[in-house]
Every structure is written in structure tokens, then in C-alpha cells.
TORZAGU-261512 format. One line per 10 residues: number of its first residue (from 0); for each residue x negated, y negated, z negated of C-alpha. Coordinates in nm, 3 decimals, always signed. Layout:
! residues N
NUM) X,Y,Z; ...
//
This chain:
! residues 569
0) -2.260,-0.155,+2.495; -1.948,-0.305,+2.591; -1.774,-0.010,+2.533; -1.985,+0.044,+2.218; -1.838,-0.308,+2.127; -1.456,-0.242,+2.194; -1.473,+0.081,+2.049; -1.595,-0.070,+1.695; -1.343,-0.301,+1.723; -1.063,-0.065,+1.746
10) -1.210,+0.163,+1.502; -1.220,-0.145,+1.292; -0.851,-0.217,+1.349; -0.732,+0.157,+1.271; -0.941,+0.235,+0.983; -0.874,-0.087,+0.847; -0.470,+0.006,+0.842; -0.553,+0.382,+0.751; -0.730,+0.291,+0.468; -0.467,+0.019,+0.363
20) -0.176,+0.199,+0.420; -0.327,+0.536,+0.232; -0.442,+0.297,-0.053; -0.088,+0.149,-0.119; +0.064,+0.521,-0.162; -0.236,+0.671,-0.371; -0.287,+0.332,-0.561; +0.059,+0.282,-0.682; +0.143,+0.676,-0.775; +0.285,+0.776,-0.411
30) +0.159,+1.067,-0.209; +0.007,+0.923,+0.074; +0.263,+1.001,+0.353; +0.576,+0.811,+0.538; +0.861,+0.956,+0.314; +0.715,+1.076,-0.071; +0.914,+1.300,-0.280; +1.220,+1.189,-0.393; +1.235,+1.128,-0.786; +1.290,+1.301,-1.031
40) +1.649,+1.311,-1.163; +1.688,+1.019,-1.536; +1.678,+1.277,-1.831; +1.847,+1.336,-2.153; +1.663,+1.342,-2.439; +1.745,+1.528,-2.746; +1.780,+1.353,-3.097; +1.478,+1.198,-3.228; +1.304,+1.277,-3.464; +1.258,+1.093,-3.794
50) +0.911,+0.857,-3.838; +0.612,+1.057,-3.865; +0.309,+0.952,-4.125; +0.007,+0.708,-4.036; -0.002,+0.406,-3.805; -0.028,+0.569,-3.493; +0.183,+0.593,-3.199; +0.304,+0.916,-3.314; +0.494,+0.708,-3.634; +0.745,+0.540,-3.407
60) +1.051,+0.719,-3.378; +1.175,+0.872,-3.046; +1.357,+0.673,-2.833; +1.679,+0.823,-2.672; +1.820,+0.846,-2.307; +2.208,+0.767,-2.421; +2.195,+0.642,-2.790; +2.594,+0.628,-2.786; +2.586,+0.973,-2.791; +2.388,+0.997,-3.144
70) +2.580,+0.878,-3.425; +2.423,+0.620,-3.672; +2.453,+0.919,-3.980; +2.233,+1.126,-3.761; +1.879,+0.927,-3.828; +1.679,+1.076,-4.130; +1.664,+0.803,-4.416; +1.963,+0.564,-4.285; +2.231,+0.496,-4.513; +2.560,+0.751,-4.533
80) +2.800,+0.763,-4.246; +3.057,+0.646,-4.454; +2.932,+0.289,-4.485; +2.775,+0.219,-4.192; +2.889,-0.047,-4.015; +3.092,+0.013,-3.681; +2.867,+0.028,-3.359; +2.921,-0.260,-3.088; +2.807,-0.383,-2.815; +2.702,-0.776,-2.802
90) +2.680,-0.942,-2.475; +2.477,-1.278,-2.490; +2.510,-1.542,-2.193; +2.217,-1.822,-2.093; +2.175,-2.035,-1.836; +1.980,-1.764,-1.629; +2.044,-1.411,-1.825; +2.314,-1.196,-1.919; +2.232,-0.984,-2.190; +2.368,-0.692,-2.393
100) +2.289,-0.596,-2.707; +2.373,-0.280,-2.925; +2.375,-0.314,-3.308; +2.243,+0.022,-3.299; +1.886,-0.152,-3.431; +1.968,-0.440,-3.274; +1.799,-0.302,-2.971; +1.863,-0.499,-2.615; +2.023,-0.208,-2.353; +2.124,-0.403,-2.088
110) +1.974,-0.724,-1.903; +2.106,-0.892,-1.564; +1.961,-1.253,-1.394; +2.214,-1.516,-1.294; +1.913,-1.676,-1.050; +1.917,-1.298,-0.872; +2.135,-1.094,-0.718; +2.161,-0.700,-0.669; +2.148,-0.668,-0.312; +2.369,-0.440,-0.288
120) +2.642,-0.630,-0.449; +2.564,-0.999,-0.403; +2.856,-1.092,-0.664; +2.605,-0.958,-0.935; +2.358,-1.010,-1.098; +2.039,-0.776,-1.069; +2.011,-0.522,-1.364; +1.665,-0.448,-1.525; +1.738,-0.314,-1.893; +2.019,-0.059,-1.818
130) +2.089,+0.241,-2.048; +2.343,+0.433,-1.791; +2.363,+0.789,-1.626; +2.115,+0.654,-1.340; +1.874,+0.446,-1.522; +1.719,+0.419,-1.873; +1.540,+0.124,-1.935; +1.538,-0.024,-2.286; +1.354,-0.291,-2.523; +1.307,-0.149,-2.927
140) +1.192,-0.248,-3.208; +1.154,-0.117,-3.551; +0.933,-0.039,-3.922; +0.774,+0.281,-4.034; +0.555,+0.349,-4.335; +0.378,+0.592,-4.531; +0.456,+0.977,-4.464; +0.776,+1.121,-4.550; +0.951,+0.738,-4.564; +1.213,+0.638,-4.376
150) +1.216,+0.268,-4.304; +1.452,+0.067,-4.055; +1.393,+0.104,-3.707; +1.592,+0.119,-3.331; +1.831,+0.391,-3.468; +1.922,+0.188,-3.795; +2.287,+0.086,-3.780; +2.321,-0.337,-3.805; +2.543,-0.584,-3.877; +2.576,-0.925,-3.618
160) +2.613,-1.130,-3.890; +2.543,-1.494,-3.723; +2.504,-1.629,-3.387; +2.694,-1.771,-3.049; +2.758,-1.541,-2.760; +2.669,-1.820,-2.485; +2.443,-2.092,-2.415; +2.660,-2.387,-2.355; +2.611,-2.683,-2.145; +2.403,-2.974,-2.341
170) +2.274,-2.677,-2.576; +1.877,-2.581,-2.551; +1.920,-2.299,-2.830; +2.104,-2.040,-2.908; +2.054,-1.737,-3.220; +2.138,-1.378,-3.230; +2.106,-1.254,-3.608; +2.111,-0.904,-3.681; +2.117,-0.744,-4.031; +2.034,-0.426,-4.174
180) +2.167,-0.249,-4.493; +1.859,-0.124,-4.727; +1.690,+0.125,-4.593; +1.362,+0.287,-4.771; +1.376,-0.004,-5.025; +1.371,-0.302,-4.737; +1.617,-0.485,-4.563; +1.563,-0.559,-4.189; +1.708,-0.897,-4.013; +1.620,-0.947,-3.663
190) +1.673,-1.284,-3.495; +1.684,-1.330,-3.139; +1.647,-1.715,-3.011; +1.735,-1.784,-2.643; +1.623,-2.096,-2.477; +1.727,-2.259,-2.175; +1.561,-2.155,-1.818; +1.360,-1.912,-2.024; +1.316,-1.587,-1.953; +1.115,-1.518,-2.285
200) +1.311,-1.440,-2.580; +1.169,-1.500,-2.971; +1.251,-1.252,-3.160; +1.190,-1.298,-3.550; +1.154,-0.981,-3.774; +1.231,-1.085,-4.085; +1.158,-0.768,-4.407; +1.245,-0.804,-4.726; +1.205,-0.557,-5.032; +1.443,-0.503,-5.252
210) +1.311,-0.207,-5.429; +1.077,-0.254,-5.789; +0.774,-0.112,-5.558; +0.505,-0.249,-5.379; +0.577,-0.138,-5.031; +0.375,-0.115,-4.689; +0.542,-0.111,-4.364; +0.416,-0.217,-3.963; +0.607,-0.342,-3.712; +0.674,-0.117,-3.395
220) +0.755,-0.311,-3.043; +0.787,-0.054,-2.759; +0.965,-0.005,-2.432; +1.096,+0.246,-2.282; +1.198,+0.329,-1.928; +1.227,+0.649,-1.679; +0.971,+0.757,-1.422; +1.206,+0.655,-1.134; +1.134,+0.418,-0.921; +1.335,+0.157,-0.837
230) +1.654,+0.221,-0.595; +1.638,+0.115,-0.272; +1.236,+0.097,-0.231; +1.123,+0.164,+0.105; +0.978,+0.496,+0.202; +0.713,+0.292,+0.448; +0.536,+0.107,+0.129; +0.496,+0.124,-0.229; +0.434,-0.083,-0.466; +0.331,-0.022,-0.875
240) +0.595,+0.108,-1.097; +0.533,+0.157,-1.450; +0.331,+0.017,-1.806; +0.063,-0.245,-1.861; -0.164,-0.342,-2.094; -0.334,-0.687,-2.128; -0.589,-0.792,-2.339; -0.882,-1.045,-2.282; -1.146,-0.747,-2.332; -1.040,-0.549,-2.061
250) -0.800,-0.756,-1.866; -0.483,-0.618,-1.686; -0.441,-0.204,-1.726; -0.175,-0.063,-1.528; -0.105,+0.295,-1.577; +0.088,+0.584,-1.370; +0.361,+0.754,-1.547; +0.133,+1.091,-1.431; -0.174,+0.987,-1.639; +0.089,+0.942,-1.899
260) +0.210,+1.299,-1.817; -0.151,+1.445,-1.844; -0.229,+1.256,-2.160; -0.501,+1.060,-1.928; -0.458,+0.708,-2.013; -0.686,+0.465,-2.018; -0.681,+0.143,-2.196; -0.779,-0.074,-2.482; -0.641,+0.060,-2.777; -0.661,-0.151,-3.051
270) -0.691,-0.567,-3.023; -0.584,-0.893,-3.142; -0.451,-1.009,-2.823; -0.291,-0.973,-2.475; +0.036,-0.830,-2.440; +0.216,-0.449,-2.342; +0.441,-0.464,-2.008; +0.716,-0.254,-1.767; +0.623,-0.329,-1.402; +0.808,-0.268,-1.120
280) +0.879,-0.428,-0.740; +0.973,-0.832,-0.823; +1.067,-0.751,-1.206; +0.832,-0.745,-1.521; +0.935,-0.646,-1.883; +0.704,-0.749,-2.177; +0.683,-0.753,-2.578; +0.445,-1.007,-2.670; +0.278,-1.082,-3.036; +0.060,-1.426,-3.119
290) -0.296,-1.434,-3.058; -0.508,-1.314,-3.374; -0.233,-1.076,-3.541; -0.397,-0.750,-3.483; -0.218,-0.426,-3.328; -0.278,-0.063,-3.160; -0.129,-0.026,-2.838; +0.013,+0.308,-2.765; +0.186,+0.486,-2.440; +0.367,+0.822,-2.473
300) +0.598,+1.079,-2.270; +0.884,+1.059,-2.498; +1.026,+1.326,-2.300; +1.129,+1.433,-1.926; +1.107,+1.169,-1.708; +1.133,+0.891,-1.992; +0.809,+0.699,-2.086; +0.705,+0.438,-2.362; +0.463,+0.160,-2.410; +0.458,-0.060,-2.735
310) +0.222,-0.193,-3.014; +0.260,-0.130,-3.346; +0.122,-0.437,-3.588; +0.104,-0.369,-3.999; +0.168,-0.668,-4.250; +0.042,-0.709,-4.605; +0.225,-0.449,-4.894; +0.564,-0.653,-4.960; +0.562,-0.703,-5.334; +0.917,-0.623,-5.519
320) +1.142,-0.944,-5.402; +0.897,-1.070,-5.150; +0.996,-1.070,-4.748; +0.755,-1.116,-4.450; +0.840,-1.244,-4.108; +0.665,-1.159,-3.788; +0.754,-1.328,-3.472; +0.759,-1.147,-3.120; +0.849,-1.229,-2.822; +0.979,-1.000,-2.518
330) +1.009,-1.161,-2.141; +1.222,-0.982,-1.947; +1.229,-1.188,-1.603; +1.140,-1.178,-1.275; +0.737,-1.225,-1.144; +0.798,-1.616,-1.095; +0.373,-1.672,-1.096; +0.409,-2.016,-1.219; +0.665,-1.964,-1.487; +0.448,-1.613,-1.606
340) +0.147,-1.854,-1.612; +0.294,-2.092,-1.888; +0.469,-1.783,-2.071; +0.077,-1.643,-2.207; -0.269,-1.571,-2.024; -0.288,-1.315,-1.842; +0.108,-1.244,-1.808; +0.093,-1.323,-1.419; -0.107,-1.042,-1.334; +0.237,-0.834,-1.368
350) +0.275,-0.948,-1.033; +0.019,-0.693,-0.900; -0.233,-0.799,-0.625; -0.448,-0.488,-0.653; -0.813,-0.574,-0.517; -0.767,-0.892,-0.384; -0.603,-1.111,-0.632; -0.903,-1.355,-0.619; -0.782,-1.402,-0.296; -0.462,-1.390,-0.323
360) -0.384,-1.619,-0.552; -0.495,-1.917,-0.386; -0.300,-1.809,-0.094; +0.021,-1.764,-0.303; -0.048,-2.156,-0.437; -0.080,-2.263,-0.098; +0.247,-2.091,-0.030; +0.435,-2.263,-0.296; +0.279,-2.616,-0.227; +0.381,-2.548,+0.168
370) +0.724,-2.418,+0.050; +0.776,-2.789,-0.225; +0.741,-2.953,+0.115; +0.912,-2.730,+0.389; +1.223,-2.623,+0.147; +1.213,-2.297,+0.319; +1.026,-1.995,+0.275; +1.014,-1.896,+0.623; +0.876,-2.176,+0.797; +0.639,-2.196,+0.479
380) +0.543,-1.864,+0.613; +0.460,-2.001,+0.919; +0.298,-2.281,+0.788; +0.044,-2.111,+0.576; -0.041,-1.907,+0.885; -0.118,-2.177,+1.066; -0.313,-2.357,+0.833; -0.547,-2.009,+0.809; -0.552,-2.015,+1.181; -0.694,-2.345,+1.122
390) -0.935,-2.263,+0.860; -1.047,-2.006,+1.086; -1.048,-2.131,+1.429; -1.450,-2.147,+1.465; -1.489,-1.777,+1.358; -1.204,-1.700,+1.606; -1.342,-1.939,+1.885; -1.685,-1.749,+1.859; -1.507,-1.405,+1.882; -1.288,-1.533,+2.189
400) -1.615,-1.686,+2.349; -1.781,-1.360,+2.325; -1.474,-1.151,+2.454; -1.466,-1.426,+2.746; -1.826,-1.365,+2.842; -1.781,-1.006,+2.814; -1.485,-1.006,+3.027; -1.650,-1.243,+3.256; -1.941,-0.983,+3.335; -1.704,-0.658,+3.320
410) -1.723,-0.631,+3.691; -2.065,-0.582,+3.692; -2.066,-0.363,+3.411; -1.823,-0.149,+3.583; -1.981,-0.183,+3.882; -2.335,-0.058,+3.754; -2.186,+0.214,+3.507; -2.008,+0.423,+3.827; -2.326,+0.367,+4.061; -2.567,+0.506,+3.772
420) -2.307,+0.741,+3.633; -2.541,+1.001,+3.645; -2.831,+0.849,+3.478; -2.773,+0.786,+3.155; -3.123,+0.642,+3.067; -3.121,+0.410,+3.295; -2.767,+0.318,+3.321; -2.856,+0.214,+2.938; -3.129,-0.016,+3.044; -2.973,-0.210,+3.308
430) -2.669,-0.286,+3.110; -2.914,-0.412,+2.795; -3.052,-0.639,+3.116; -2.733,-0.782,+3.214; -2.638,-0.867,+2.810; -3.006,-1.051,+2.859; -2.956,-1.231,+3.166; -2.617,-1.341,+3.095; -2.718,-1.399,+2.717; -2.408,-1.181,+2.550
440) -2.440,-1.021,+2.268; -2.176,-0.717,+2.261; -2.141,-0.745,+1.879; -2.036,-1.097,+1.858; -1.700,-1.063,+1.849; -1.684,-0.820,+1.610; -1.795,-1.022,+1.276; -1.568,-1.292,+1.325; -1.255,-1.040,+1.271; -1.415,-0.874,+0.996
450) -1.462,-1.189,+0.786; -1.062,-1.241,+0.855; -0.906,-0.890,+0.782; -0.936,-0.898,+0.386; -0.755,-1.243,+0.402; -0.478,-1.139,+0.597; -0.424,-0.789,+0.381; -0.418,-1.042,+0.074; -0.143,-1.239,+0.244; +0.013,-0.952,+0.271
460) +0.042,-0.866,-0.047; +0.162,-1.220,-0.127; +0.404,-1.205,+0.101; +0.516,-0.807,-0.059; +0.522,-0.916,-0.368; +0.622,-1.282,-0.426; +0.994,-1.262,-0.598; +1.056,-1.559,-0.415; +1.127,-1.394,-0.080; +1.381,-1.178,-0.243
470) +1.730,-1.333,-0.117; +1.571,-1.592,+0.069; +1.685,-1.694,+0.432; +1.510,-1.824,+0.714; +1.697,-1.879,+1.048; +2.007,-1.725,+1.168; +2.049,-1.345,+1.119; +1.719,-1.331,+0.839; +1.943,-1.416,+0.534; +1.675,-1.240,+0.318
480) +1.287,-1.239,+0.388; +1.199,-0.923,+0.154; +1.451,-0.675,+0.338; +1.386,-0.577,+0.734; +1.568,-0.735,+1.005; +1.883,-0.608,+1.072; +1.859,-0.659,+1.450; +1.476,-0.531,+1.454; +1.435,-0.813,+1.661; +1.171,-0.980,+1.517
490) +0.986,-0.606,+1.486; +1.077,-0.584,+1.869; +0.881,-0.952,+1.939; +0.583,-0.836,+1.700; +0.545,-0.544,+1.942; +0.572,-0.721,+2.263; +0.307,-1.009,+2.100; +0.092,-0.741,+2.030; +0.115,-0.599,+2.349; +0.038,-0.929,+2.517
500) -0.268,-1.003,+2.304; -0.385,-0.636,+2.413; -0.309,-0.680,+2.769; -0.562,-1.009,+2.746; -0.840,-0.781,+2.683; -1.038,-0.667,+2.937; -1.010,-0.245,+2.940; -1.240,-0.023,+2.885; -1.446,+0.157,+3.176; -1.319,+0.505,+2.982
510) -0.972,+0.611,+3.065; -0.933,+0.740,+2.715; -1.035,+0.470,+2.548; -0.813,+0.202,+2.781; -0.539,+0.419,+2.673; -0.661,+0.448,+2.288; -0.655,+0.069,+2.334; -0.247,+0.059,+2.374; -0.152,+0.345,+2.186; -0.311,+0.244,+1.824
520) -0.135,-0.104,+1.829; +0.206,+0.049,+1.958; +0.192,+0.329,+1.667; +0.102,+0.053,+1.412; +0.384,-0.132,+1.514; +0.620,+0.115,+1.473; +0.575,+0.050,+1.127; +0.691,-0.303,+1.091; +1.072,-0.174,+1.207; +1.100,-0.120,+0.850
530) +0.909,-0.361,+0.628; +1.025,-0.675,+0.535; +1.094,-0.971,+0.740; +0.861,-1.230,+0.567; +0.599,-1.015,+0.659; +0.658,-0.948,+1.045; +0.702,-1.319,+1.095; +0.356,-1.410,+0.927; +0.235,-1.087,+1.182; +0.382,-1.254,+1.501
540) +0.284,-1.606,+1.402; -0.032,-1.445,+1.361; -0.022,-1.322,+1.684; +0.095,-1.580,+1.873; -0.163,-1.825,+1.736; -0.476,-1.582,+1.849; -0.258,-1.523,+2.245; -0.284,-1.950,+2.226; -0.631,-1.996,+2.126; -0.775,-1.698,+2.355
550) -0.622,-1.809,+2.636; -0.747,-2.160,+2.614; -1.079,-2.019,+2.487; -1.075,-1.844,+2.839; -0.958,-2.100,+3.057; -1.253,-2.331,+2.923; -1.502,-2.110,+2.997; -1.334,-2.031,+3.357; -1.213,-1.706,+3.322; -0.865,-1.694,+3.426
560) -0.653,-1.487,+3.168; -0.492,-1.172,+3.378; -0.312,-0.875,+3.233; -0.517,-0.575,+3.223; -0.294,-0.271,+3.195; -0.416,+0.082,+3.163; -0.344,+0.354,+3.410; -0.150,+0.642,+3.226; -0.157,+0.947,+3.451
//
């Protein structure tokens, strides 16, 4: 039984990584191996289309890959080359965005954060919109109508006709105003207002009709990125790249740019809530409309490797003279929980905690209120370990006790397994008499560990996907807790922890499984050489606080801790 007992434990241990590790790849869109495909190559699109009839996904018009290589005269229903205005670029400046903005339908091409940097070039800011050779990401907006019309939409040349280009200091406001010319009978202004510390924009659609006809229209909010996910991601975990949908029915939907591709996707369709989203590693994207105003919620392939998730919302008919205004907004930030929180219900779940957000979110809010206290992330790290160690330390205590007493009566175990070696039967019942006499039970340090694993894979994912580790330092060389040490040093203690807690064990009477007992740790920790700091310090903290309390769990009960190392030939 004692072997019975390790060997659970270990199969615990391995299947419980397997599973994890195979999980993260097939539930975020990866094959489920070290080093997935590389992606696709960004595409080209051809020219869009003009709107299509009905209020269905199918109405909104086609975004493009490069729009500066389409030429305002080439949308169906816009007004003649000849008087469109001339195509710019606007670049806006806040307190923490820099933003660029093409009067090309007033669409927003290109967004950067001030608060963080691309890693590769710590002088700049990050990039999430981005309409370039290696990356299409973009946030559109637009009308359609009946069939056969041709309203104003993402391809309808603008006009800025009003608003600063940069937050100043003392100022908590700051407007973007785009106009159209008349286009199907109506006249599209679009109003951007930027607010300080805010990473949600409002952005006011303003239509008015100037024809003599009663005309219906419904507002389109989509965006649109490539399949590709983002550079630099690690080959040794994934996380979720790609749309969302919220609503209070069904809660948070993300989908895989492949259901997309097999016209499999699954969520609500139409509601009078919630919000559509772009996910991806640290970053969200989102268009969001007020609670109540009703809307269908579409995703398409728009063409290779380019995707698209929006709502499309109708208004009243406009009557000849009359105008309508519908207010949106669109976040474009990074997954700061807190700040998501006060932005609208529900947006926080952009930061992705897969199964065990119920509890990982307490562990995140532990995290922060550690982290308001320590002023560093790292030792906040090391904090919240401790304080689950502490939470913990009776479930551990009765797992050490019972490894103690099993370790204590090994000998004898041994000692009776080689003598009766040959009789299986009653080799069985003697050892069932020792557990008696000696009042052990094999098994009992086997439930204390299971209770504990789903707690420490959900601080894991904390740890993954918390945007505050990104950039953040902890002691000396570790100037950034989400990228892998530089040194491998801390991988290199994690191992040498792990081989010390190991060593602690008693080993098995079977050669093979002594020797299983060293080699599934070492292989697992082969893995850490490459993830992120943050989380191989909350592994060897981890690690050092179960060496601690097993070896005074030991001493107390008199068995001396000694190093039990298998023999490999």
C-alpha cells in the first residue's frame, strides 16, 4: 500500500500537469504540443464590396487589410472623386493613449499606451490597433439600409472639422469631430470624446437626413483583426487570442478564429445588453452600446486570415430634417481588472481565467491588496504564497504527518516486502497489519494535495495573465516578471527546490518507480526555463515553504529528515 500510496501521488502530480498543460494549447486554439505551427502570414483583402440588403451581418461592408490602397471614389454610393475631401491621418494624444485616426470613415487604425511599453523597444509605446504590412487590427463604424442603398459607413471619405489633437495638462476632455458629406440622403458626424486616465472612448454617431424621404438606417460597430497571434508569445504556453461576446444571458463567449473559419460559432445573437470584444495576451479591444438599446451581434471571416466581430443596432425611420444620435463607446486598453470592472459588467472577464475564475479572482484581489502594501509585485508574489501556505498549513500538516509515519515504518515495510517477495497474498496481509498496528492510513496524504492543486493552477493563471506583471521588476536582474529570467537562475533554484523536496521523500521499494519519482519532477521543470518569472518565483516560494514545514513536521514526530536518493544503474 505504500507503494500504492506514492504511486497515486505521482500519478496525481503528472496527470495533473498533462492535463493542464494539454488544456492551455487545445483551450486557447493551439495544437497541443511544445512548438505549434507558426501563423499564418496578415492577408490582403480585395476591395469591398458595397452594403448588402437586410439587417444582418452580411449588410456591413467589408473591411480592408490596407485601406490606403483603395481610393475614397472606389466605394459604391460615396460622393464623386472630385469632391471628396483629401485623406489624412489624425493622431490624438491623452494622458495614457496615442491614437491615430484616418478620415477614411473616421475609423481609428492605430492605438499605442503611454503606461506600456513594447518590449522590444522600451522607448515606445505598445501598439494594439495597427493597420501595417505585419498586423491588421482596426476599430469601424458605419450605417447601412434598405437593399440597393448606399449609406455612410468606414469607407466614406470625412472631414475633421472640430477638435484638439492633445489632452493638455488641467484639461479632463478633449473632442474629435468628424463629418461626412451626404451620402444616400444622410449626413454622418462622428464625435470621439477622450477623457483623462480612460481607456474608454465615447463615441457619438450623430445622422441627419437631408433628403424629402422618410429614411431607415442601423448603426454598424465592428472590429476587425488578423488570425495571428501576438508576436513574441511563447511556444511553451498559450493563452486566448481572438473575439468575445458578453451578454447577461449567456455570460462571457470567447470564440476561435477556426470556429469562425468553419462557420461554427456559438453565441447569443441578438440582445439588449453586454458588449462585443478583441482578446489577446494583456490587451482587450471592445465596442460597447448602453444597456436596453437592442442589437444583433455578428462574427465573420472577412477574408484570409482577417476576422470581424461587431453589433449592428437600428434607430427609428429619420423623418426629412430630423437627426438621431446614438452613443457608443469602444475601450481599447489593457486587462487592468479593477479599471475593466468600473468600465461595464462583465468587461473583466476579457482577462480570461478559463475554469477557475471563481477562484481566481479572489486570489487576483488578494494580489492587488498585498501589492497596495508591498509596492512590489514580486514580493507580493511571495506574499500571497505565503499567506496560502498559511491558509493551508493543517491540510499540509496532515499530509506531512502521514508521509512522516509512512517513512517512519518504511524499514519494516521493506523489510517484510523482500522476505515475502514471493508470496504475494500474504505479503498483502502483513503489510495491511503493520498500517493497523502502527495506525497509518496510506491514503492520507493524498487528499490534502488534491484539495490544493486547483488553487495553485488558478494562481497560475493570475499570475499569466495579470497585465500588471508586464514590465514589472522585482530584485536585481528580474526587471520584468511576465518574461523568463535571463540568467535561468531562478528556473535553475526551482529545480534544485524541487529536487530537495523529492529527496525528503522516502523511495519507493520498486527501482522503477524510485526512479519515476526523480525523473517526472526534473522533466516538469524543464519547462519553467521558459515561462515567466512571476510564475517560477510563486513555484519556488511554493516549494520552499512545503521543504520548511515537512521538515519540522518530521522532526516533531522524531523522524530525522535524510536524503533518499535513487540508485540509477
Amino acid at each position: 500500500m505504500n507503494d500504492i500510496r506514492r504511486t497515486i501521488l505521482w500519478v496525481i502530480f503528472g496527470f495533473s500537469m498533462v492535463l493542464l498543460w494539454d488544456q492551455w494549447q487545445i483551450h486557447n486554439g493551439q495544437k497541443p504540443t511544445f512548438f505549434p505551427q507558426p501563423a499564418a502570414p496578415t492577408a490582403k483583402t480585395a476591395e469591398p464590396a458595397g452594403p448588402a440588403a437586410g439587417a444582418s451581418a452580411s449588410a456591413v461592408p467589408a473591411p480592408v487589410a490596407s485601406s490606403q490602397q483603395i481610393s475614397a471614389s472606389s466605394v459604391p454610393g460615396n460622393q464623386p472623386a472630385a469632391t471628396a475631401p483629401a485623406r489624412q491621418q489624425v493622431e490624438v494624444k491623452t494622458d495614457v493613449l496615442r491614437l491615430r485616426f484616418d478620415t477614411e470613415g473616421g475609423s481609428l487604425v492605430q492605438s499605442s499606451f503611454v503606461k506600456y511599453a513594447d518590449l522590444n523597444a522600451r522607448d515606445k509605446g505598445f501598439v494594439l490597433f495597427d493597420e501595417s504590412k505585419e498586423r491588421v487590427y482596426l476599430a469601424q463604424s458605419g450605417w447601412i439600409g434598405a437593399a440597393g442603398s448606399s449609406l455612410p459607413n468606414h469607407k466614406t471619405p470625412m472631414t475633421l472639422v472640430a477638435g484638439e489633437r492633445e489632452l493638455k495638462a488641467g484639461q479632463d476632455t478633449l473632442e474629435l469631430r468628424f463629418e461626412s458629406a451626404e451620402v444616400g440622403g444622410l449626413q454622418w458626424i462622428k464625435t470621439y470624446v477622450f477623457k483623462r486616465g480612460a481607456y474608454d472612448i465615447t463615441v457619438r454617431h450623430e445622422l441627419i437626413n437631408k433628403s424629402a424621404n422618410s429614411l431607415a438606417a442601423q448603426l454598424y460597430l465592428q472590429l476587425v483583426r488578423d488570425g495571428n497571434k501576438p508576436e513574441g508569445e511563447s511556444a511553451f504556453y498559450s493563452t486566448f487570442t481572438g473575439p468575445a461576446v458578453y451578454t447577461e444571458a449567456k455570460k462571457y463567449q470567447k470564440v476561435e478564429f477556426s470556429d469562425i473559419e468553419k462557420n461554427k460559432m456559438e453565441h447569443e445573437k441578438q440582445t439588449n445588453n453586454g458588449y462585443v470584444a478583441m482578446v489577446q495576451h494583456y490587451f482587450a479591444s471592445a465596442w460597447l452600446l448602453a444597456q436596453g438599446v437592442q442589437r444583433e451581434v455578428f462574427m465573420r471571416k472577412v477574408d484570409t486570415n482577417l476576422y470581424s466581430v461587431g453589433m449592428i443596432a437600428p434607430i427609428e425611420p429619420l423623418a426629412p430634417g430630423a437627426s438621431k444620435t446614438v452613443e457608443a463607446r469602444l475601450f481599447v486598453g489593457p486587462q487592468e481588472e479593477k479599471a475593466l470592472e468600473a468600465i461595464a459588467p462583465g468587461l473583466e472577464l476579457v482577462k480570461d481565467y478559463g475554469w477557475f475564475t471563481i477562484l481566481a479572482k479572489p486570489l487576483y484581489w488578494l494580489l492587488f491588496e498585498l501589492h497596495k502594501v508591498i509596492n512590489n509585485w514580486g514580493w507580493a508574489i511571495v506574499a500571497l504564497v505565503l499567506v496560502i501556505k498559511i491558509a493551508f498549513y493543517w491540510l499540509n500538516a496532515k499530509a506531512y504527518q502521514s508521509m512522516a509515519k509512512m517513512k517512519a515504518i518504511n524499514p519494516r515495510i521493506m523489510e517484510m516486502r523482500e522476505r515475502l517477495k514471493d508470496k504475494p497474498q500474504e505479503m498483502q496481509m502483513a503489510m495491511m497489519k503493520i498500517y493497523r498496528e502502527e495506525k497509518v492510513n496510506p491514503m492520507g496524504g493524498c487528499f490534502p494535495i488534491m484539495v490544493q492543486i486547483p488553487v495553485f493552477i488558478a494562481l497560475y493563471w493570475v499570475l499569466l495573465s495579470s497585465v500588471e506583471m508586464r514590465g514589472a521588476p522585482w530584485i536585481g536582474w528580474i526587471n520584468d516578471l511576465s518574461a523568463p529570467d535571463p540568467y535561468f537562475l531562478l528556473p535553475i533554484v526551482m529545480t534544485l527546490t524541487t529536487m530537495l523536496q523529492t529527496a525528503l521523500n522516502p523511495l519507493p521499494p520498486d527501482p522503477l518507480q524510485a526512479k519515476l519519482m526523480w525523473f517526472m519532477p526534473l522533466i516538469f521543470s524543464v519547462m519553467f526555463f521558459f515561462f515567466p518569472a512571476g510564475l517560477v518565483l510563486y513555484w519556488i516560494t511554493n516549494n520552499i515553504l512545503s521543504i520548511a514545514q515537512q521538515w519540522m513536521i518530521n522532526t516533531r514526530m522524531g523522524v530525522p529528515p535524510q536524503f533518499n536518493l535513487p540508485k540509477f544503474k
